[in-house]
C-alpha positions as CSV (number, residue, x, y, z in Angstrom):
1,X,-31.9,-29.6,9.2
2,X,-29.8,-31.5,6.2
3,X,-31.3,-28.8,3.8
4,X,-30.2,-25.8,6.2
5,X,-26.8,-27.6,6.3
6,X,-26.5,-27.9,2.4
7,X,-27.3,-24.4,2.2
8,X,-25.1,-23.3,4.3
9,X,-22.4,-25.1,2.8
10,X,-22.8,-23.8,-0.5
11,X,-23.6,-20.1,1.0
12,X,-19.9,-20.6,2.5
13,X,-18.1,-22.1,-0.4
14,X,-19.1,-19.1,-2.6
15,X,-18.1,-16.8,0.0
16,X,-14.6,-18.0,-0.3
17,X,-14.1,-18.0,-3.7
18,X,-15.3,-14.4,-4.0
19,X,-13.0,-13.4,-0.8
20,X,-9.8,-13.3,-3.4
21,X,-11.8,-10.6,-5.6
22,X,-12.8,-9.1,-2.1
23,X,-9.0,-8.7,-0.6
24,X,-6.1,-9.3,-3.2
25,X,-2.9,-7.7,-1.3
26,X,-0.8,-5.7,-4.5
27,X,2.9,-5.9,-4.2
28,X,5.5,-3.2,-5.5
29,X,9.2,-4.9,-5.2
30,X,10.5,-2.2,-7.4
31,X,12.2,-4.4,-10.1
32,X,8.7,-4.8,-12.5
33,X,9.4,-2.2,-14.6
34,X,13.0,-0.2,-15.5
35,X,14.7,2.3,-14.2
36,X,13.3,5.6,-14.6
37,X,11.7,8.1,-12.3
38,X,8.5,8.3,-10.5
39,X,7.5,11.8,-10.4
40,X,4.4,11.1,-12.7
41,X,4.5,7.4,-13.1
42,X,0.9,5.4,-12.7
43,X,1.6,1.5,-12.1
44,X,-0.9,-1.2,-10.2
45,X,-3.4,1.3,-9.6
46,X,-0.7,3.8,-8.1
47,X,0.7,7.3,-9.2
48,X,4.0,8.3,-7.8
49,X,4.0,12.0,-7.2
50,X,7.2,13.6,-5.6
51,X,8.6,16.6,-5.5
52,X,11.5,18.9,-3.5
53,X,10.5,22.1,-2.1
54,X,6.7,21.7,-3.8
55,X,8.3,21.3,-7.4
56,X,8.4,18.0,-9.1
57,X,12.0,16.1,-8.9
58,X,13.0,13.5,-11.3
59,X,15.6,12.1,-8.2
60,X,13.4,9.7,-7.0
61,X,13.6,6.6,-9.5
62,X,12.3,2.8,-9.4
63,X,14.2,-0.1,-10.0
64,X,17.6,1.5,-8.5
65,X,20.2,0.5,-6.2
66,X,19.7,1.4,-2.3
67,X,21.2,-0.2,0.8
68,X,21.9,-3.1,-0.8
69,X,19.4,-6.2,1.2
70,X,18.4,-5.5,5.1
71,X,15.6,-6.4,6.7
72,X,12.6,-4.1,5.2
73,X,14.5,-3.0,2.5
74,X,16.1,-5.1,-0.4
75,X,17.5,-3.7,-4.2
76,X,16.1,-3.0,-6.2
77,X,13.8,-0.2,-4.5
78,X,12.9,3.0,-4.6
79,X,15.4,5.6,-4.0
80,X,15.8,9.4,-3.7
81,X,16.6,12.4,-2.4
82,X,15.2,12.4,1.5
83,X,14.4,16.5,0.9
84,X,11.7,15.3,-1.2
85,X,8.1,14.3,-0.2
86,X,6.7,11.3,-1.8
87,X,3.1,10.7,-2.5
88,X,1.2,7.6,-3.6
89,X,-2.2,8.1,-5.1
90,X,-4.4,4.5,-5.1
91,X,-7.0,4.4,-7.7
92,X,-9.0,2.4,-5.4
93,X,-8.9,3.4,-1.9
94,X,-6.6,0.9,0.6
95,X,-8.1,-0.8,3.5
96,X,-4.6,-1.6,4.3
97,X,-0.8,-0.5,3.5
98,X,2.8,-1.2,4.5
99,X,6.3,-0.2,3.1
100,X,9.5,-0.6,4.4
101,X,12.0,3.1,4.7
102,X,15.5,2.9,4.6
103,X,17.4,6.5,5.4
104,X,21.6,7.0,4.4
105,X,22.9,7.1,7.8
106,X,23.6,4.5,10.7
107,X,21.4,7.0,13.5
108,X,18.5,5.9,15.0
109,X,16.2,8.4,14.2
110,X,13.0,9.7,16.2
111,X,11.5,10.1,14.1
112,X,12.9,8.6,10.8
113,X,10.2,9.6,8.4
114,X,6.7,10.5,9.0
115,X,3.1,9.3,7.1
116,X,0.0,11.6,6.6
117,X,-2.7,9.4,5.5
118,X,-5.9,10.7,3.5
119,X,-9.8,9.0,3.7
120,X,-11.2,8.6,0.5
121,X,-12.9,12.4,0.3
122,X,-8.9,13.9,1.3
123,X,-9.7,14.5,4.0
124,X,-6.6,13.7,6.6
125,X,-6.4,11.0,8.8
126,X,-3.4,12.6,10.7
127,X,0.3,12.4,10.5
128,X,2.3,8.5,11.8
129,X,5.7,9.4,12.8
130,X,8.2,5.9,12.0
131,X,11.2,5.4,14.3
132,X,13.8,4.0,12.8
133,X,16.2,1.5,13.9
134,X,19.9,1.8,13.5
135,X,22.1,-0.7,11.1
136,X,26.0,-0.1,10.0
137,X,25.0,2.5,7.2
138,X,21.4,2.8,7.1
139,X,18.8,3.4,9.7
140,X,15.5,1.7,8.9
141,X,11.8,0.8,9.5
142,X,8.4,-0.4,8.4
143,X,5.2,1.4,7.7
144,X,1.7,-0.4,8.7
145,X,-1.6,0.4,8.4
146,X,-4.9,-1.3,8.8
147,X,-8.5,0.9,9.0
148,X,-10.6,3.3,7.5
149,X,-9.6,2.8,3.3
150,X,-7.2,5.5,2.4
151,X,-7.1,7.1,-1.1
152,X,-3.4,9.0,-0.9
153,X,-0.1,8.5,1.6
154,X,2.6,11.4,2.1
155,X,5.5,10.6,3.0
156,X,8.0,13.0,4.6
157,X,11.8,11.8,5.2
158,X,14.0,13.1,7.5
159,X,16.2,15.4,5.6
160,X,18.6,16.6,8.6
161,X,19.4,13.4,9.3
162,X,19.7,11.9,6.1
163,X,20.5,12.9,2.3
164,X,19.3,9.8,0.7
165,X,16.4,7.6,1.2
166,X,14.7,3.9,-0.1
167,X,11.4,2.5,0.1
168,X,10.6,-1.2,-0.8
169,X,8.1,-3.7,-0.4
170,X,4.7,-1.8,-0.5
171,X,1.5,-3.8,-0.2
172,X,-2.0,-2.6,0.1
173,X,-5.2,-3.9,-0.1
174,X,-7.6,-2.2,-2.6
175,X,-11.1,-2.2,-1.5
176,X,-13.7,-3.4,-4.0
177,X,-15.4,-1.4,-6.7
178,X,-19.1,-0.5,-5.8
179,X,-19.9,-1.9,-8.9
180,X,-18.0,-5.1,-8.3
181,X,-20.2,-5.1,-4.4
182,X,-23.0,-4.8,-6.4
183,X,-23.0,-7.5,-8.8
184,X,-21.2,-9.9,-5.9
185,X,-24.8,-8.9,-3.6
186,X,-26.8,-9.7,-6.5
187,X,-25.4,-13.0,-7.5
188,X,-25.2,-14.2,-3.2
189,X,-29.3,-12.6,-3.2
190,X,-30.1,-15.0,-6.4
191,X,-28.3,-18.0,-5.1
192,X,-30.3,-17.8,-1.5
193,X,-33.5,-17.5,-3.2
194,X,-33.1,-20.4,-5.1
195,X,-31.8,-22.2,-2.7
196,X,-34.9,-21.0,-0.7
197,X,-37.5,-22.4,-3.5
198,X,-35.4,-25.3,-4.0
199,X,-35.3,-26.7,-0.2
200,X,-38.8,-25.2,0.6
């Protein structure tokens, strides 16, 4: 029994010290890199792709001045013209996202902006619509997700509504590399068979 418990113990102490390689959340306040826009722009395994009636638009930009600090949203962030559509591209698919949406105007909106999420093949995963909740000048919301790992996010503002918008604050959760699985299988399947021969 004191050998099973040894094992064990061991078993579980490797286990957390691979779970930071196994979920590391990755954080985008939008003031690590200058201003500039994001049409284009790759950056902690995301590429910024946004465009205005299906052309690409350079008014969309990072590190620049939004709403000024509410609850979701704080500057710098990312801020742009709400007739755009904004899409974020992971390098490694996302077991789990969030984002906070600010819009120019003090409206609750119903919705304020919408989310299509995409599976790692494209394929879609249907469209989130975000309420939004009104503040003096800006109406505003956060974006969660947990599930089936996502490879690409559109975002669709609500241009009627609104002429401006700013998102801050996105987190995901990249999911690990095959080949990172792999060798993390293979190290856990040599440490339980030599823990096996050693206790046996």
């Amino acid at each position: 029994m004191k050998r099973w418990k040894i094992g064990g113990g061991l078993l579980a102490l490797v286990l957390l010290c691979a779970s930071p390689i196994l979920a590391n959340p990755i954080t985008f306040t939008f003031g690590e890199l200058p201003f500039q826009p994001v049409n284009g722009l790759s950056f902690q395994g995301v590429t910024f792709t946004f465009q205005i009636g299906g052309l690409p638009s350079l008014d969309a930009n990072y590190n620049s001045a939004g709403p000024g600090i509410i609850t979701f949203v704080q500057d710098p962030s990312l801020e742009g013209d709400a007739a755009g559509i904004l899409t974020l591209d992971f390098a490694q698919a996302a077991s789990s996202l969030q984002f906070g949406v600010a819009l120019s105007t003090g409206l609750a909106l119903a919705p304020g902006f919408t989310v299509e999420l995409f599976d790692q093949t494209l394929a879609s995963l249907g469209v989130t619509p975000v309420n939004t909740n009104p503040l003096i000048t800006f109406t505003e919301a956060q974006f969660s997700y947990t599930g089936v790992p996502v490879s690409r996010a559109v975002i669709d503002f609500n241009q009627a509504a609104a002429s401006r918008f700013a998102l801050d604050n996105l987190i995901y959760t990249p999911i690990p590399e095959p080949g990172t699985m792999l060798l993390l299988g293979t190290g856990l399947l040599g440490l339980g068979s030599t823990l096996r021969k050693r206790f046996s």
